[in-house]
C-alpha positions as a printed Julia matrix, in Angstrom:
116×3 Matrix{Float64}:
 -204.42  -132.65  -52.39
 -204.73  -136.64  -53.39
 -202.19  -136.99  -55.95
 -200.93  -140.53  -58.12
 -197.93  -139.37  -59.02
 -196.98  -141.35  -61.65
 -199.65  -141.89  -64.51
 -198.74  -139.78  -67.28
 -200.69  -137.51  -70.04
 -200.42  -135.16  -72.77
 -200.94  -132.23  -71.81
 -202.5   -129.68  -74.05
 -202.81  -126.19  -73.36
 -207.19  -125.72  -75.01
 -205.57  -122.9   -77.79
 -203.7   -125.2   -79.61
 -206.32  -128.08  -78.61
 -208.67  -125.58  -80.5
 -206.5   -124.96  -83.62
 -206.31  -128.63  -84.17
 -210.07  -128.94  -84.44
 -209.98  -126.01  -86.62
 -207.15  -127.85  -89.01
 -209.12  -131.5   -88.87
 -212.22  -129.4   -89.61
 -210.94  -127.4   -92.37
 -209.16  -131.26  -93.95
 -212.97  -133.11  -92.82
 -212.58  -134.53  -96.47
 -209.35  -135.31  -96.71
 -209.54  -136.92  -92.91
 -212.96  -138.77  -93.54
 -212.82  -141.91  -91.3
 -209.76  -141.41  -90.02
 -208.33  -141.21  -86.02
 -206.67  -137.81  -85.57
 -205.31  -137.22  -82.13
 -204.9   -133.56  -80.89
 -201.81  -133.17  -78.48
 -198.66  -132.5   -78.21
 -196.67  -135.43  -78.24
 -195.1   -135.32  -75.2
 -196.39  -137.29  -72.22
 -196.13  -135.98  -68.11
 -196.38  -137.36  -65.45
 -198.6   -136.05  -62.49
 -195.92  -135.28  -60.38
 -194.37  -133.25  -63.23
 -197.34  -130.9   -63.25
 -197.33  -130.36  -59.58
 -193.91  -129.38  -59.64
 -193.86  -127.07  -62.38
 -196.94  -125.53  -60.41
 -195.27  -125.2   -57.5
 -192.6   -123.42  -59.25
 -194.57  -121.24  -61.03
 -196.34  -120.61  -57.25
 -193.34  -120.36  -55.46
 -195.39  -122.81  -53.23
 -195.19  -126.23  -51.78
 -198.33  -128.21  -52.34
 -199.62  -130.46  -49.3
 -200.06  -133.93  -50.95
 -201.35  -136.68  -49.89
 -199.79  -139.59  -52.71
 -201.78  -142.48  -53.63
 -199.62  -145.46  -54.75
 -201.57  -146.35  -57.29
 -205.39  -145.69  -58.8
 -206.7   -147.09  -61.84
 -209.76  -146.83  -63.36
 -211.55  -150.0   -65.1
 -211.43  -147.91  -68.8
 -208.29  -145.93  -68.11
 -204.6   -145.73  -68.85
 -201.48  -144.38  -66.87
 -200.01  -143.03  -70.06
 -201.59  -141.15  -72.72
 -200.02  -139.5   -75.58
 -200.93  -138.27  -79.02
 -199.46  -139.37  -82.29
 -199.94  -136.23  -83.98
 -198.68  -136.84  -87.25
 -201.27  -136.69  -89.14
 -202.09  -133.2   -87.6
 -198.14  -132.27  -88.17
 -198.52  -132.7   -91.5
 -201.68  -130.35  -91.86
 -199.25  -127.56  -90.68
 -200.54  -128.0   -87.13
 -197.89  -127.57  -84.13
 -198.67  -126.77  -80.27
 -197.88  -122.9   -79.78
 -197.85  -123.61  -75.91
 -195.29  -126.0   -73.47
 -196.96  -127.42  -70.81
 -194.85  -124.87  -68.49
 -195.81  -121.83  -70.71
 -199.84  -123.27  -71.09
 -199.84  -123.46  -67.14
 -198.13  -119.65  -66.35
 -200.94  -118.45  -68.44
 -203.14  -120.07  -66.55
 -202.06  -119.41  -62.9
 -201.91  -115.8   -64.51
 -205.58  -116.26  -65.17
 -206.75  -117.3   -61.51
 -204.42  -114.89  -59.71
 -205.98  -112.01  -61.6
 -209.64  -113.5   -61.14
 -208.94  -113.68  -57.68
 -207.68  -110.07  -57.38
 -210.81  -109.26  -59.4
 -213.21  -110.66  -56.88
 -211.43  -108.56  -53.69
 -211.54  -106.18  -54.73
């Protein structure tokens, strides 16, 4: 897998991504014009998510690391000030390491599904 280990993102697991349009939606008036960001707060870095994966795998991922890639209209670090959101009563419900066990959950039963 190409991997650039080190740009970092909030990571959002799509429930609570969800819920936050729901609370922005249900505050449109109160929130006219203004920038709301949806996330959790907390920023990771690529090589982060590969290792909680591979924990969560028990498996060793093949990688082949990239020293660097940028895009023209991108950032290495991304990260939501979600106060505004906060104080609507919003929180995440999901870590990034709970958000991605669900997840692999998900695909390991789909793929048992589709042996079968």
């Amino acid at each position: 897998m190409p991997l650039v280990e080190e740009p970092k993102h909030d990571w959002t697991y799509v429930d609570d991504f969800c819920e936050g349009v729901f609370a922005v939606a249900q505050n449109a008036d109160h929130l006219r014009g203004q920038v709301v960001n949806i996330g959790t707060g907390k920023q990771y870095s690529n090589s982060q998510v590969v290792a909680l994966l591979e924990q969560i795998a028990g498996k060793q991922l093949m990688r082949d690391v990239f020293a660097q890639y940028t895009r023209d209209y991108d950032s290495e670090y991304w990260v939501a000030n979600n106060k505004k959101l906060r104080n609507l009563g919003w929180k995440p419900n999901y870590t990034l390491l709970k958000g991605l066990k669900r997840v692999y959950s998900h695909e390991i039963q789909k793929l048992k599904e589709a042996s079968n």
